[in-house]
C-alpha positions as CSV (number, residue, x, y, z in Angstrom):
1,X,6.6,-82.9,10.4
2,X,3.4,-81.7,12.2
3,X,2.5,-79.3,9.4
4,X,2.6,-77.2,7.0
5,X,2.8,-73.5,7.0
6,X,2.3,-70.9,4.1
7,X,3.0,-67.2,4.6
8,X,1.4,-64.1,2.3
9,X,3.9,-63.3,-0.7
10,X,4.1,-61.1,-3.8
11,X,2.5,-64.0,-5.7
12,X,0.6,-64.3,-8.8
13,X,-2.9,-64.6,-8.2
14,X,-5.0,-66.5,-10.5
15,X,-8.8,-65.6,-11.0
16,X,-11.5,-68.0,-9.1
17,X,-14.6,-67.9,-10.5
18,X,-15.8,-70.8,-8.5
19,X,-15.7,-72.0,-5.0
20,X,-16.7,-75.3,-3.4
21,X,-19.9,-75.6,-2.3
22,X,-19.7,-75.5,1.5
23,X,-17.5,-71.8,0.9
24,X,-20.0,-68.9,-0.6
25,X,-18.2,-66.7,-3.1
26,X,-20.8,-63.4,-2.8
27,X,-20.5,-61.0,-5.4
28,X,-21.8,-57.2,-5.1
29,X,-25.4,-58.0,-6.1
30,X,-25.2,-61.3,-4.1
31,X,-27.0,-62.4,-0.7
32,X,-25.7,-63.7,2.3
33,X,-27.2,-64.8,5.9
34,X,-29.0,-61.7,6.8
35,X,-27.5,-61.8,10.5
36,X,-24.3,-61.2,8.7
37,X,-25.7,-58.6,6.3
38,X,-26.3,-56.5,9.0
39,X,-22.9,-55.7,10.2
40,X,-21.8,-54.6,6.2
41,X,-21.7,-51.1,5.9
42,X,-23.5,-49.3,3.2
43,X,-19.8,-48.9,1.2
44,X,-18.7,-52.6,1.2
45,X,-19.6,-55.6,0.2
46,X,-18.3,-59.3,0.6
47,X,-16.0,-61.0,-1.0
48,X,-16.0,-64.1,0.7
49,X,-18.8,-65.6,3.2
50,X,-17.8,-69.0,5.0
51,X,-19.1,-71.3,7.7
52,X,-16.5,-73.3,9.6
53,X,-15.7,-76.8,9.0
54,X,-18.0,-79.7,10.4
55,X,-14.9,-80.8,12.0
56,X,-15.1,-78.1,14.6
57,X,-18.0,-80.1,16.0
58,X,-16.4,-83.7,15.9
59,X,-14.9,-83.5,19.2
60,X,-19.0,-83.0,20.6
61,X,-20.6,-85.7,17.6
62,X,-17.6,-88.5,19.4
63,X,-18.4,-87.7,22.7
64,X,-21.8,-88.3,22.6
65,X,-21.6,-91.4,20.2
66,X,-19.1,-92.1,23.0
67,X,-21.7,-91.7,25.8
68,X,-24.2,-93.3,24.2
69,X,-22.3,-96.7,24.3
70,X,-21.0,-96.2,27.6
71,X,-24.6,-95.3,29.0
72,X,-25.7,-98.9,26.9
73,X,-23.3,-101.0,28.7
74,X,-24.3,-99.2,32.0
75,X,-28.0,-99.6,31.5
76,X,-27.1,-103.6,31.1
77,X,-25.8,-103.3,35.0
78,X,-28.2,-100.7,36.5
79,X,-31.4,-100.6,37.0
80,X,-34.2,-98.2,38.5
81,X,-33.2,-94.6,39.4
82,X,-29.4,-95.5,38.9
83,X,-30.4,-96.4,35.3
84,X,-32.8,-93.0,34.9
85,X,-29.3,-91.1,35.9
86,X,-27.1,-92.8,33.2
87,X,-29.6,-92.3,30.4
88,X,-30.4,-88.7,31.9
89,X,-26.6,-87.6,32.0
90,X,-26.6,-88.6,28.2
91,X,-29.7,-86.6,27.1
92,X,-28.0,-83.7,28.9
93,X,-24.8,-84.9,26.7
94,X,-26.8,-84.6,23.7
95,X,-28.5,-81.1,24.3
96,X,-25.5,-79.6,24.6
97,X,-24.2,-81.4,21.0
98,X,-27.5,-79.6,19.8
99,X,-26.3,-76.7,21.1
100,X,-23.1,-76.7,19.6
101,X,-24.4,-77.6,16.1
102,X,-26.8,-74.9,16.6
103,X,-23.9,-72.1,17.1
104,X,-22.6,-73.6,14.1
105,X,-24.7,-73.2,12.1
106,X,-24.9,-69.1,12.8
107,X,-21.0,-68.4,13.1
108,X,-19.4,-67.1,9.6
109,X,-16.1,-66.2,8.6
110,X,-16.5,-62.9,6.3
111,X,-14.0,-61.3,3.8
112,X,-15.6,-58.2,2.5
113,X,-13.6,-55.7,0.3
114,X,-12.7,-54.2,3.4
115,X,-12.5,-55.6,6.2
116,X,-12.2,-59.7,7.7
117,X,-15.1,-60.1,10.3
118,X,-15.9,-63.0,12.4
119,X,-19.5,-63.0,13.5
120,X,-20.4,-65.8,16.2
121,X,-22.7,-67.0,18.9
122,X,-26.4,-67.9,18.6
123,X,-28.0,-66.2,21.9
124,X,-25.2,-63.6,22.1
125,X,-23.9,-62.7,19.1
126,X,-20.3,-61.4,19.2
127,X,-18.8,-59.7,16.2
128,X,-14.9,-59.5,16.0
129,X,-13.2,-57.4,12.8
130,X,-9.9,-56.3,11.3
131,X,-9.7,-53.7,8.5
132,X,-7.8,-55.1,5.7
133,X,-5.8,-52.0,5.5
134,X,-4.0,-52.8,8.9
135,X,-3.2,-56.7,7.6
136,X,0.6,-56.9,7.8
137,X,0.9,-60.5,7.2
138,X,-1.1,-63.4,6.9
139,X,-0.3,-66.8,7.3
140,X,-2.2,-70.7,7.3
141,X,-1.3,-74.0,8.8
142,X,-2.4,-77.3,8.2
143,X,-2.1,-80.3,10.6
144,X,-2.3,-83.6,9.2
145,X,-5.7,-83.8,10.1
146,X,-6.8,-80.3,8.6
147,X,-4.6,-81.9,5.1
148,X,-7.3,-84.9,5.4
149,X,-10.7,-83.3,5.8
150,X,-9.5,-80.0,4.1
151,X,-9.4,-77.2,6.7
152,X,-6.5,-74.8,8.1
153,X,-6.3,-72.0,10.8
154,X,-5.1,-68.8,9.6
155,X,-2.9,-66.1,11.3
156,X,-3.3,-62.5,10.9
157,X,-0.5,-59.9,12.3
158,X,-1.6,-56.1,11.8
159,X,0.3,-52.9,12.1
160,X,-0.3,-51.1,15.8
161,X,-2.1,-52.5,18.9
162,X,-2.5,-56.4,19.1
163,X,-5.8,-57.4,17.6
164,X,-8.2,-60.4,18.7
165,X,-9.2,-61.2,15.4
166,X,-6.1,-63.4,15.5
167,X,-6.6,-66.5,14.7
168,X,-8.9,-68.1,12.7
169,X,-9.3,-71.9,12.9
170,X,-11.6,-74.2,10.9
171,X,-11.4,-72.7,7.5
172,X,-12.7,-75.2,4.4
173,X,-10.4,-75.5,1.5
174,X,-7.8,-72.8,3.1
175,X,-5.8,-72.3,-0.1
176,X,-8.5,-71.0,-2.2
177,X,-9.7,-68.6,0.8
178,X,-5.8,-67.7,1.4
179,X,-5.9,-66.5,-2.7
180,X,-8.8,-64.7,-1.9
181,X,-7.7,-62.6,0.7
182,X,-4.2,-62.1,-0.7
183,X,-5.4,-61.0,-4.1
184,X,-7.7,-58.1,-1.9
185,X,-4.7,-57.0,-0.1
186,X,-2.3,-56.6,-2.6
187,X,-4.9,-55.4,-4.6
188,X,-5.1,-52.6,-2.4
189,X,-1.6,-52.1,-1.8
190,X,-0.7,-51.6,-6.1
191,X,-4.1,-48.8,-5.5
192,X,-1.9,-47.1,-3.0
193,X,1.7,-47.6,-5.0
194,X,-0.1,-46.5,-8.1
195,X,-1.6,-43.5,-6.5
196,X,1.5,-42.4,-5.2
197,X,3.9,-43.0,-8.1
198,X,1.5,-41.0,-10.5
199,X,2.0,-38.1,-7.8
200,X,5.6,-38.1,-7.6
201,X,5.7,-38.4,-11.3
202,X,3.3,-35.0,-11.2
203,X,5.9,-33.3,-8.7
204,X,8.5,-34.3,-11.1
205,X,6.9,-32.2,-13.5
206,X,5.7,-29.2,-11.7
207,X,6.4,-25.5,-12.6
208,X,8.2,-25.7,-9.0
209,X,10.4,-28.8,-9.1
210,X,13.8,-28.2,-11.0
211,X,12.9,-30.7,-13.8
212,X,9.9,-29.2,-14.8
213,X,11.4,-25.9,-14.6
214,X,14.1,-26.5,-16.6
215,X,11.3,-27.8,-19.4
216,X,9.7,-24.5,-19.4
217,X,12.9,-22.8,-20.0
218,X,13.3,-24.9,-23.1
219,X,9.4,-24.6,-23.8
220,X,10.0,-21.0,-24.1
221,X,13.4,-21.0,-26.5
């Protein structure tokens, strides 16, 4: 088995006050990188601000430290401009790890009471979002390497039109973000259910439905 997968339920939700330290739990009054405040409107606020797991950049850290000892046993064997090159094509290899680290460093995965935004890019910044109202489902998987260092990728599916704010990948400690993001939508969904059984329980009991007329018949005996 590859995996695990988890899909959203009508589950109990348990409180979390706390969240580990690398996933910010950002209350009303709370702050958050100011490049993501920005994109908040005046009416919201976050829930949930995250940076992806270091892990998305491991593929970049291996490759270097992998060109590094490939560029030691070549400078051993070249020498001159032949050597320059070797040790050139690795500086190049480790500008554009900087550049990656860089990029992580400004992308966030945000949960806000209304929406689920995913703000990336350093240079050009590209902001992708998904109201919470439109969440049909929601879903996480874990390979066995995302079980070891603690990460998942999350699936969204949304009523309508398909949506690229999709899938999410590199999310820390997925199942306290997956309580957190199922305990806003169902949240929102009892608002609704509530709202609409105390109106037909009003209709019931209006002058003009045949229940509440019949009371005022008796009202008046």
């Amino acid at each position: 088995m590859n995996g695990e997968q988890t899909t959203a339920g009508p589950v109990l939700i348990p409180e979390i006050t706390e969240l580990e330290d690398d996933m910010l739990h950002v209350t009303p009054t709370g702050t958050a990188p100011l490049f993501v405040n920005k994109f908040l409107l005046a009416n919201e606020h976050q829930v949930v601000c995250v940076r992806f797991h270091l892990a998305k950049v491991l593929g970049p850290v291996s490759l270097v430290l992998a060109g590094l000892i490939v560029a030691g046993l070549l400078s051993t064997v070249t020498h001159g401009n032949a050597r320059a090159a070797v040790w050139l094509a690795w500086v190049l290899l480790l500008l554009w790890l900087i550049w990656k680290l860089l990029n992580w460093l400004v992308d966030y995965f945000v949960v806000t009471s209304k929406r689920v935004l995913l703000a990336t890019g350093l240079l050009r910044r590209k902001v992708e979002m998904m109201p919470l109202m439109k969440v049909t489902d929601m879903s996480y998987e874990q390979s066995i390497r995302g079980r070891m260092f603690r990460y998942g990728r999350f699936i969204f599916e949304s009523a309508g039109q398909e949506q690229h704010l999709r899938e999410v990948d590199y999310i820390p400690h997925p199942e306290q973000f997956y309580l957190e993001i199922v305990g806003l939508i169902f949240t929102d969904e009892d608002k609704v259910d509530n709202g609409g059984f105390l109106r037909r329980v009003n209709s019931w009991w209006s002058d003009s439905s045949p229940l509440g007329y019949r009371c005022r018949l008796i009202r008046q005996l």
